[in-house]
C-alpha positions in Angstrom: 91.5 96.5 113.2 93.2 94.3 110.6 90.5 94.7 108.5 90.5 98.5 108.0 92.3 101.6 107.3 93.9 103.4 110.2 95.9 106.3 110.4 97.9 107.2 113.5 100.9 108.3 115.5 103.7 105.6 117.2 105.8 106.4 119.8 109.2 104.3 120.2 111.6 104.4 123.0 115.6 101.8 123.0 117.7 102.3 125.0 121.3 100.9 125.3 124.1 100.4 127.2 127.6 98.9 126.5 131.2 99.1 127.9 134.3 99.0 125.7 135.7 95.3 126.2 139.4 95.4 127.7 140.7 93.9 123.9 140.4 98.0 122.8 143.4 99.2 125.3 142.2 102.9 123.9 138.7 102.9 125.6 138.8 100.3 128.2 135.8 100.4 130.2 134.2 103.3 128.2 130.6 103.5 129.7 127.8 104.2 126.6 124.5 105.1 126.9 122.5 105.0 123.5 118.6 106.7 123.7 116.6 106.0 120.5 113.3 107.6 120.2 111.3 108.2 117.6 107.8 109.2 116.4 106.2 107.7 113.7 102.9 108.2 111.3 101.5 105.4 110.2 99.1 104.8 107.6 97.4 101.5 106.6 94.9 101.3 103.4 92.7 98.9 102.1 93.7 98.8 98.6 91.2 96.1 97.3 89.2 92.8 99.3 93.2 91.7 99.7 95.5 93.8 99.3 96.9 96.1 101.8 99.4 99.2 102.0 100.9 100.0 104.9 103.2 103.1 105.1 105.8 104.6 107.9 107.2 107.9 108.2 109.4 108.2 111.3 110.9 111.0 113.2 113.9 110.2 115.7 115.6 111.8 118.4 119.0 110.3 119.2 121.4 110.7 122.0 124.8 109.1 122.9 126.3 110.0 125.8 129.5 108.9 127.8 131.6 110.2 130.8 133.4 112.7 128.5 130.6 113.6 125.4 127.2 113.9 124.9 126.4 113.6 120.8 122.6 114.1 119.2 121.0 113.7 116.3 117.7 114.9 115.2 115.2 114.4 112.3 113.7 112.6 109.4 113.9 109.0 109.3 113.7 106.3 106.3 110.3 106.2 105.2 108.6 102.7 104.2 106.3 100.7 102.3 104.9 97.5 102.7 102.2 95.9 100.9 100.4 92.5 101.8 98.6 90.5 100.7 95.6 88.4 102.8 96.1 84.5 101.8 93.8 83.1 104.3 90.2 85.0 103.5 89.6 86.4 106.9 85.9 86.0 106.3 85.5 83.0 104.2 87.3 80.8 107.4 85.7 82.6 110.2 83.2 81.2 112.5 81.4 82.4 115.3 84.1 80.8 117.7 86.9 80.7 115.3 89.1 83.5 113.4 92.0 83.8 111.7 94.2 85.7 109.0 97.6 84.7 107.0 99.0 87.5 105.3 102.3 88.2 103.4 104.1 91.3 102.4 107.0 92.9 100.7 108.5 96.7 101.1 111.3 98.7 100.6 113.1 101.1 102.3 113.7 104.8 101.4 116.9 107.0 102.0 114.6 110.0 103.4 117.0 110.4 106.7 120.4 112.1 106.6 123.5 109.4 106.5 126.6 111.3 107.6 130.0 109.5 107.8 133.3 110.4 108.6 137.1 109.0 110.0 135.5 109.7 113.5 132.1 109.0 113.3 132.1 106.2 110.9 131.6 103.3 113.8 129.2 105.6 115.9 125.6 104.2 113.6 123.0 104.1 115.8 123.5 107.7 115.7 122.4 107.8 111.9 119.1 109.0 111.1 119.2 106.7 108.3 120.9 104.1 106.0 121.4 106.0 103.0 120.4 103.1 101.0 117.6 101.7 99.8 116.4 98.3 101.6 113.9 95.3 101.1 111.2 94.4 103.4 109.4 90.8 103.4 107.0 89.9 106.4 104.3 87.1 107.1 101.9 87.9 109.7 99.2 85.4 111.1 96.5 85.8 113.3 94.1 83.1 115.4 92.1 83.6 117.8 89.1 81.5 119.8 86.8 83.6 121.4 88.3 85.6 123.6 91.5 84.1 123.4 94.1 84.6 120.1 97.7 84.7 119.7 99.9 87.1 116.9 102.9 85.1 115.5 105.1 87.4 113.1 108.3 87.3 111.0 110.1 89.6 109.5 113.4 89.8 106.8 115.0 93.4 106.0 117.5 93.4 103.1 120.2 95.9 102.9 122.3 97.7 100.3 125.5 99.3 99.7 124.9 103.0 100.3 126.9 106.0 98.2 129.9 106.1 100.8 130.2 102.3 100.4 128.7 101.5 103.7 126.4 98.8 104.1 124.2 97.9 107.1 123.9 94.2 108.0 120.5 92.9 107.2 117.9 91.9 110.0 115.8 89.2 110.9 112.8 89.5 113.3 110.1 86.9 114.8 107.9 87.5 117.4 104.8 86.0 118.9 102.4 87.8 121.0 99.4 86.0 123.4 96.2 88.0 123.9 92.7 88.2 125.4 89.9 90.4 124.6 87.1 91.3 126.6 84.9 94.7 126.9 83.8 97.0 129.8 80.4 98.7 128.3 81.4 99.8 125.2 84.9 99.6 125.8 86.9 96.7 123.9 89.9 96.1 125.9 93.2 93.7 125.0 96.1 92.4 127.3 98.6 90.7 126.0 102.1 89.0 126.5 104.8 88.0 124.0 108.2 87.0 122.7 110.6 89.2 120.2 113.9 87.6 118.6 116.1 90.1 116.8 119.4 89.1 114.5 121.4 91.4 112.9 124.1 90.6 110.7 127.3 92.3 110.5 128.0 95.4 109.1 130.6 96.3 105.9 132.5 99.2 104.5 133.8 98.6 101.3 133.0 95.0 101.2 134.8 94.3 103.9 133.3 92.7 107.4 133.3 95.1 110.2 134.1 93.9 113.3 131.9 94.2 116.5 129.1 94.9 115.0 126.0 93.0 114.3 124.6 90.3 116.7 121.1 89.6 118.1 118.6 90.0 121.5 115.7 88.4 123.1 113.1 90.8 124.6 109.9 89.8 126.5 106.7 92.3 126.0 103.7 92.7 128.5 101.1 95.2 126.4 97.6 96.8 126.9 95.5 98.0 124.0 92.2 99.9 124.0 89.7 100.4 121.4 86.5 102.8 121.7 84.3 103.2 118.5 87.0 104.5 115.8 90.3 105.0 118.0 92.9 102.7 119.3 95.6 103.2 121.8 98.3 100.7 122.2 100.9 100.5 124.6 103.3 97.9 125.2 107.0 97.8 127.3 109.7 95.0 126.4 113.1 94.2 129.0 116.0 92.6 127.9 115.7 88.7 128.7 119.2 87.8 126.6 121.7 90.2 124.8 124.7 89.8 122.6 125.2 92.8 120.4 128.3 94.0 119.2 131.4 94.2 121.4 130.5 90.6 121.7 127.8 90.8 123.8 129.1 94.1 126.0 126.5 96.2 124.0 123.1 95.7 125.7 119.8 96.6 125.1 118.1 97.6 128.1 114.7 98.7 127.5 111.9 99.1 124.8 108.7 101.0 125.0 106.0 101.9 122.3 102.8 103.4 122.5 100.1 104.7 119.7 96.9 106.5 119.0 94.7 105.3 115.7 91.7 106.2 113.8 90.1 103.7 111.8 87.9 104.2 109.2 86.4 103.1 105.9 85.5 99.4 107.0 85.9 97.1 104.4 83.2 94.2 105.7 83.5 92.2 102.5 86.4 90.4 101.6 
């Protein structure tokens, strides 16, 4: 479906769990559960033979809980662009065995979600619907497959800036590589897969100054099943925790990820 425009609806679920380290004599052993969901609509249009827009408009539901409070947070997320361009021709290098696809993008970030900060919710961000800045987005994508077989490397670099209350959000770096097969059942194209995700995020500041216990990265393992059928995708994928060191150095944990999506294609672009 690289190779046309889709529309379509995401699904997202994280979920995390940390304990206050014993160094915070106030909170020792505070249990927190983070839940992070969100629903997003997607959009991806071929703007010429190369060039490509992708936008995301994301909805989340958010819910910290602990033996004593239960805090949500509800609505509009940051909306994004990214545009990228194909540098391998996707046609002009495929064979009937061979395929593959290199392309590269940039993005930014829009403060569409609500930022809200105060003396006692300042620390408490994965509750933020947004940033309240604007942010950067590079990414290089590349595709091979023979035959059946293919495999989906992908990396990703998100700049951050200094929002109005002089908070800034540690930029993140993301790689990933995903295995696949593809076979079909009738008319039915169907794709398991299996993959690797690496997150890193860099500390956060207030005021220029480096806040502690934040930041820090994971390692996550996916197992995922797509299924296309004439114009309509549906992807699913779910992604434990295989290493963790967030925050609280390394007492924050994330536990569990799970997307799925539905997608209509249309408009093939066949030349390119």
């Amino acid at each position: 479906m690289l190779d046309k425009n889709v529309i379509g609806l995401r699904y997202s679920h994280r979920n995390y769990f940390s304990e206050t380290p014993s160094s915070v004599t106030e909170q020792n052993g505070t249990v927190t559960n983070q839940y992070l969901n969100s629903i997003e609509i997607f959009g991806r249009f071929n703007l010429n033979k190369r060039i490509q827009l992708s936008v995301f408009l994301p909805v989340s539901f958010i819910k910290q809980t602990t033996e004593s409070a239960t805090q949500k947070a509800a609505g509009l997320g940051d909306m994004s662009f990214l545009l990228q361009y194909n540098l391998v021709n996707p046609l002009k290098y495929n064979s009937s065995k061979f395929k593959h696809r290199l392309q590269l993008g940039i993005g930014t970030k829009l403060p569409s979600g609500e930022f809200k900060m105060n003396a006692d919710d300042m620390f408490n961000t994965t509750l933020q619907l947004g940033t309240g800045s604007v942010d950067f987005l590079t990414n290089a994508v590349y595709v091979f497959r023979f035959k059946n077989f293919g495999v989906n490397t992908n990396a990703s670099y998100k700049l951050n800036t200094t929002n109005t209350k002089g908070y800034r959000f540690g930029d993140k770096i993301q790689a990933g590589t995903n295995y696949f097969y593809v076979f079909n059942v009738k008319k039915v194209q169907l794709m398991p897969s299996v993959g690797l995700h690496y997150e890193y995020q860099f500390s956060h500041k207030k005021d220029g100054e480096t806040l502690g216990n934040t930041g820090g990265y994971f390692l996550t393992t996916s197992v995922g099943f797509d299924i296309y059928y004439k114009q309509f995708a549906f992807s699913s994928s779910v992604s434990p925790a295989l290493m963790n060191h967030l925050n609280w150095q390394g007492e924050n944990k994330n536990k569990f990820n799970l997307e799925a999506g539905v997608f209509f294609n249309f408009l093939t672009n066949k030349k390119q």
